[in-house]
Each structure stands twice: as structure tokens, then as C-alpha cells.
C-alpha positions as CSV (number, residue, x, y, z in Angstrom):
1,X,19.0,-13.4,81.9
2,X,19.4,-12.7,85.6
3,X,17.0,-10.4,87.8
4,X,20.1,-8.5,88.0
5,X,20.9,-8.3,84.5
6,X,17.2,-7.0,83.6
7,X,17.3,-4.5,86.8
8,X,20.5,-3.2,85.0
9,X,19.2,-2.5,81.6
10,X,18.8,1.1,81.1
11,X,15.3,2.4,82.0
12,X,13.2,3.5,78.6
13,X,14.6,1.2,75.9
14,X,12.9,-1.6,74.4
15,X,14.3,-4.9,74.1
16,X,13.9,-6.4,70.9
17,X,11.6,-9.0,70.7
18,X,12.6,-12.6,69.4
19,X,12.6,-12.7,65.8
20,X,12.1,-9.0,65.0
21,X,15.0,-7.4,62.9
22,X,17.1,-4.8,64.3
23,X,15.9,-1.3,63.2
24,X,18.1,0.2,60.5
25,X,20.1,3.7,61.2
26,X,18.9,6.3,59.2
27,X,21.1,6.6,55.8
28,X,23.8,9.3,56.4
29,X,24.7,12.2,53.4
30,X,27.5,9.9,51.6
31,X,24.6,6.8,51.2
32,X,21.5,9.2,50.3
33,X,24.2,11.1,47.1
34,X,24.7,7.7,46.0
35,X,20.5,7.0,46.0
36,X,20.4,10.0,44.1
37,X,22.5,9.3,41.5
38,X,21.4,5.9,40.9
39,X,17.9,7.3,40.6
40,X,19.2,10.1,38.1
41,X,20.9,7.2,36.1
42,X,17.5,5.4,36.1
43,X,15.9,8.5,35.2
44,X,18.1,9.3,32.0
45,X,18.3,6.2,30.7
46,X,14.5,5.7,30.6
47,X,14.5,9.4,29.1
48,X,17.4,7.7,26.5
49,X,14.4,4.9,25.7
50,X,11.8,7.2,25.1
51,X,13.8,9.7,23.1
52,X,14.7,6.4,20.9
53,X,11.0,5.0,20.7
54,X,9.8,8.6,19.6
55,X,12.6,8.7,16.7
56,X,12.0,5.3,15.4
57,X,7.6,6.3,15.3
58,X,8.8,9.6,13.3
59,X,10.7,7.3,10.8
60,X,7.8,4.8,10.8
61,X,5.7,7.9,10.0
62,X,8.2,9.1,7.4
63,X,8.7,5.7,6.0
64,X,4.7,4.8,5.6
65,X,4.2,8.0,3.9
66,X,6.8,7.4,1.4
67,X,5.8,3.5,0.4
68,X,2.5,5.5,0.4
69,X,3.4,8.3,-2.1
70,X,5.2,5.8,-4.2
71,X,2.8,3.4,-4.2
72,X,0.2,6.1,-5.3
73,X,2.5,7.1,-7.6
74,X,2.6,3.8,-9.8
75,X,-1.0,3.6,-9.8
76,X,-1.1,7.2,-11.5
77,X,1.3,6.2,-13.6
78,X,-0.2,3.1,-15.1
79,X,-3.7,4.4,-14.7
80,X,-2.4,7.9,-17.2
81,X,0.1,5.3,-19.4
82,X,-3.6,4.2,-20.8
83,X,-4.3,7.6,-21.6
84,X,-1.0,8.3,-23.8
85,X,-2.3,6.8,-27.0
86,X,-5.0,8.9,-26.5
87,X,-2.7,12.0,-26.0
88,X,-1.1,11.2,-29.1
89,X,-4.1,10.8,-31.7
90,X,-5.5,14.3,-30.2
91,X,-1.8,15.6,-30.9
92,X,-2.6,14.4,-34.6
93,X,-6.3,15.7,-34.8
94,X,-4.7,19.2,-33.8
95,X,-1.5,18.9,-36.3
96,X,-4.5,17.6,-39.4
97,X,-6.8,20.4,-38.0
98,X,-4.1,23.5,-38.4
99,X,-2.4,22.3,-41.9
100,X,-6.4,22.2,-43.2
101,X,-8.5,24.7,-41.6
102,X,-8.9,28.1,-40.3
103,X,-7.9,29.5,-37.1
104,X,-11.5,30.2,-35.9
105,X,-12.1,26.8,-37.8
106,X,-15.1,25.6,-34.5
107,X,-13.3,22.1,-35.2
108,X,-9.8,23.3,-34.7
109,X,-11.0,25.4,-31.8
110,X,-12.7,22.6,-30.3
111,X,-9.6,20.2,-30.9
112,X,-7.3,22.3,-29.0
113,X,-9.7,22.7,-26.2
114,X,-10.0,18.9,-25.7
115,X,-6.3,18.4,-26.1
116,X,-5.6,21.5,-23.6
117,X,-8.0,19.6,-21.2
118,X,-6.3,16.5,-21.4
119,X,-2.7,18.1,-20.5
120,X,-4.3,19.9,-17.7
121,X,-5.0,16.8,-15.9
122,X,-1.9,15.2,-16.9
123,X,-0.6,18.5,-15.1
124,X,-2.5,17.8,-12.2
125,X,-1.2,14.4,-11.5
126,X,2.4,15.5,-11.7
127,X,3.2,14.7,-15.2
128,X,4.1,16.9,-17.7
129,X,5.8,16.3,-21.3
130,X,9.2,15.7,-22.1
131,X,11.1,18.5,-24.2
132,X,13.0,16.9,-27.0
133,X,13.1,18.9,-30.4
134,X,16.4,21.3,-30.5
135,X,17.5,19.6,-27.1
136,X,20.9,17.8,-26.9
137,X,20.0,13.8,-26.8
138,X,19.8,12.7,-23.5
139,X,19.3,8.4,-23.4
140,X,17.8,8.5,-20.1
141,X,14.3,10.7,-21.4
142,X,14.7,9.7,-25.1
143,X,15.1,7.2,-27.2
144,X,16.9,7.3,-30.5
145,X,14.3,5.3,-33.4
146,X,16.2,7.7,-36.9
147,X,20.0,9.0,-37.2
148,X,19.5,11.4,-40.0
149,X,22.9,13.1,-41.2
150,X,23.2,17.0,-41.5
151,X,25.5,19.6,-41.2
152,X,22.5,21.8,-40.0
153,X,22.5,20.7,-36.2
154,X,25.4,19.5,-34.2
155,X,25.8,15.6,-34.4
156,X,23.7,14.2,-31.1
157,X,21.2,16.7,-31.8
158,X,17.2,16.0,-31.5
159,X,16.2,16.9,-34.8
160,X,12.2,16.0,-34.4
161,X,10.2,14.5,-32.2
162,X,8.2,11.4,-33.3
163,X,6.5,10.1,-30.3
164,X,5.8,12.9,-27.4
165,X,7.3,11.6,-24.1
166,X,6.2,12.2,-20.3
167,X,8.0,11.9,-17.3
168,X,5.7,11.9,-13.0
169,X,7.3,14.5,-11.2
170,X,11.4,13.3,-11.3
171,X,10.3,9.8,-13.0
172,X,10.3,9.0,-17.0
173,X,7.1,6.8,-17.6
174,X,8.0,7.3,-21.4
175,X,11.1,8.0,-23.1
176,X,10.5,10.9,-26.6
177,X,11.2,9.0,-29.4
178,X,13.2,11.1,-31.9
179,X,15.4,11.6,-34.6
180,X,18.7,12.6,-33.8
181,X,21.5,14.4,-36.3
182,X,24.3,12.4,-37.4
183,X,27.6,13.8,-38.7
184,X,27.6,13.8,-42.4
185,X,29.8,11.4,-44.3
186,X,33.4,12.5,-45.5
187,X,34.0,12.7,-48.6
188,X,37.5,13.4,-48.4
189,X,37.8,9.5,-47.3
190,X,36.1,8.8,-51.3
191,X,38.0,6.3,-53.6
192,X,40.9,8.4,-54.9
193,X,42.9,8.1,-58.6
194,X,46.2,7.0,-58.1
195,X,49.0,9.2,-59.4
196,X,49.5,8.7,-63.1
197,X,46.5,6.4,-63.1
198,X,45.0,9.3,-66.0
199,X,47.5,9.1,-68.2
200,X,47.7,5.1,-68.5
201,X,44.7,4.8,-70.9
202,X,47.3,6.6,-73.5
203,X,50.3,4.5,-73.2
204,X,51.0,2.3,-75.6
205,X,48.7,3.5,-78.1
């Protein structure tokens, strides 16, 4: 550049210096709403993430305690299925104690203590007996070991209960085993005479 040329430059501004960049104008209104929006899209699709992260930990959470429950659940089960043979010679020592002793019998009152015991902590674990005698048959709690007709129950009927079943909470662990009323037999479908089958024995005499 001439003398001339750098007497003519404007007094004040600085040249730029070789290999320095050209200072940026400062963003106008249009370019600083479209900043803003892109960070607001950043910002709600981050919130989107985090909201999604915290709903799959709450149904880990829910999930874990479920495997949990069920898992503690079996191990009741199994642990208390040891105990049912148990439940059911106490049911017998009570039965034998009432049919040959008296009510203030010490051995009767003692049996029914034990055995009251025993269903409390069934009752405590979530499992309580199955009700079966007088109830419709149902084959998901019982299961059917004597069909016994009579006309003094509806057919389907539980008439007795022969083995006391138990169910954890919404669960059977072990069906009633029962007898269950059968129609009786018709004897309107019997052998039948044939007409004039009586008087055959006197022909030809």
C-alpha cells in the first residue's frame, strides 16, 4: 500500500493484522430466537431422557419387588407344605379327642390349643384353608377322589371333605380332596316286561 493509501485510511480504526479473523457482527433478534429455541429443544429432549430413565428405575423397583414377593412366596409355600401332614394328624387328634372325651377333657383342651396354634401361623404366612363341605365343586381348589349318589344334595355337590386343602393368599398349594354327590340312577331306564310277556307262561298249557 501506497503512503497515500495509508494517509487516507480513516483515522481511529485498526487494520487487521495478517492472519487474524475478521471480528463477527453481533447476532441480530431473528439469529438470537433461533439460539433460543434450539437450546429449548436441547433442553426438553434431555427433560424427555430423564423423565424416561426415572420411569424405567420405578418399574425396575416394581419389578424386583415382585420376583421378590414371589420368590418369598414359594419358599413359604414349600417350607408350610412340610407342615400339612402335620395339620392333618392334629385335625384327627382333635376329631378322636371330641367323639371320646369330655369338653373340659385337659387332653381335648390341649389338642385344640396346639391345633389353633398351628392355623395361626399358617394365618400369618398368608395361608388359610380351603372351604369345601356344602360348597358347589370347584376343580381348580378341589379335587374329586368319591362320587357318591344321592338325592339329598344337588349332583356336583361337596358332600365331605377328606383331606383339608390350603391355598397362599390367591394361590392353591393343595387342592380339598372330597366327595362329591352324584345323581342317583334311574330306575325308570330298568329292564321292562314286554307286553303280553305275563301271560305266555299259560299258553299252551
Amino acid at each position: 500500500m501506497s503512503d497515500e493509501n495509508l494517509d487516507n485510511a480513516p483515522q481511529g480504526e485498526e487494520q487487521p493484522q495478517a492472519g487474524e479473523e475478521p471480528q463477527q457482527a453481533p447476532a441480530g433478534p431473528e439469529e438470537a430466537i433461533v439460539t433460543l429455541e434450539s437450546l429449548a429443544a436441547e433442553r426438553d429432549d434431555l427433560l424427555a431422557r430423564l423423565q424416561r430413565v426415572s420411569a424405567d428405575f420405578v418399574n425396575y423397583q416394581k419389578r424386583m419387588e415382585r420376583e421378590r414377593m414371589e420368590i418369598r412366596g414359594f419358599i413359604v409355600a414349600d417350607v408350610l407344605s412340610a407342615m400339612f401332614d402335620v395339620m392333618d394328624d392334629l385335625e384327627l387328634a382333635v376329631s378322636h379327642a371330641r367323639e371320646n372325651h369330655p369338653a373340659d377333657d385337659p387332653l381335648l383342651t390341649g389338642t385344640e390349643m396346639v391345633y389353633r396354634k398351628a392355623l395361626g401361623v399358617f394365618e400369618r404366612f398368608g395361608v388359610t384353608p380351603i372351604d369345601a363341605a356344602g360348597r358347589a365343586f370347584d376343580p381348580s381348589v378341589h379335587e374329586a377322589v368319591v362320587s357318591q349318589p344321592t338325592d339329598e344334595a344337588p349332583p356336583m355337590t361337596v358332600l365331605a371333605e377328606i383331606r383339608k386343602g390350603y391355598r397362599l393368599r390367591d394361590r392353591v398349594i393343595r387342592p380339598s380332596r372330597v366327595v362329591v354327590a352324584a345323581a342317583l340312577p334311574d330306575e325308570d331306564n330298568g329292564p321292562r316286561e314286554q307286553p303280553g310277556e305275563e301271560g305266555n307262561d299259560h299258553a299252551d298249557v
